[in-house]
Residue, then its C-alpha position, 0 to 999 in steps of 0.5 A: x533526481x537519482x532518487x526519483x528515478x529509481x523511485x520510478x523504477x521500483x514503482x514500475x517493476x512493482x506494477x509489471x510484478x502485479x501484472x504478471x502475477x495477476x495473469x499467472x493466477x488467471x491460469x493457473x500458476x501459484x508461488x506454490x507451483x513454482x516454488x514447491x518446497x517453499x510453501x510453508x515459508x511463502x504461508x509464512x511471509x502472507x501471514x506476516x504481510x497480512x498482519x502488517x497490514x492489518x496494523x498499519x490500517x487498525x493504526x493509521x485509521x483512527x488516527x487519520x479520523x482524529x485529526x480530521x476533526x481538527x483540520x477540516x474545520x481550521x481548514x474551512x475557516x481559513x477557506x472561509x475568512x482568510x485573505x482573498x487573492 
């Protein structure tokens, strides 16, 4: 249970930190303004953040479609011929 709780938690303040994100952009702001002398460590942490990203999907794509392949179709005979409640 406590760890759901604070999984809701951190889920929250991610979302109000998107919000709040979103419309400091909308006027205006960026990490730059607020964190002047940080810009090329803020640069840095987009680039390793796009890049992790970039390998998680290049990674994660393929292999989803692959075993795609194998469940859908032992999925539709199951749904197909298995027991009927």
């Amino acid at each position: 249970m406590r760890f759901a709780s604070m999984l809701s938690s951190l889920g929250k303040a991610l979302l109000a930190s998107l919000i709040t994100g979103t419309v400091l952009t909308f006027v205006g702001i960026t990490t730059k303004d607020i964190f002047p002398g940080m810009s090329s460590y803020i640069d840095q942490m987009t680039d390793a953040l796009e890049l992790t990203i970039n390998w998680i999907v290049i990674w994660a794509v393929p292999n989803t479609l692959v075993g795609m392949v194998v469940i859908i179709p032992v999925w539709l005979v199951l749904v197909l011929f298995g027991p009927k409640n």
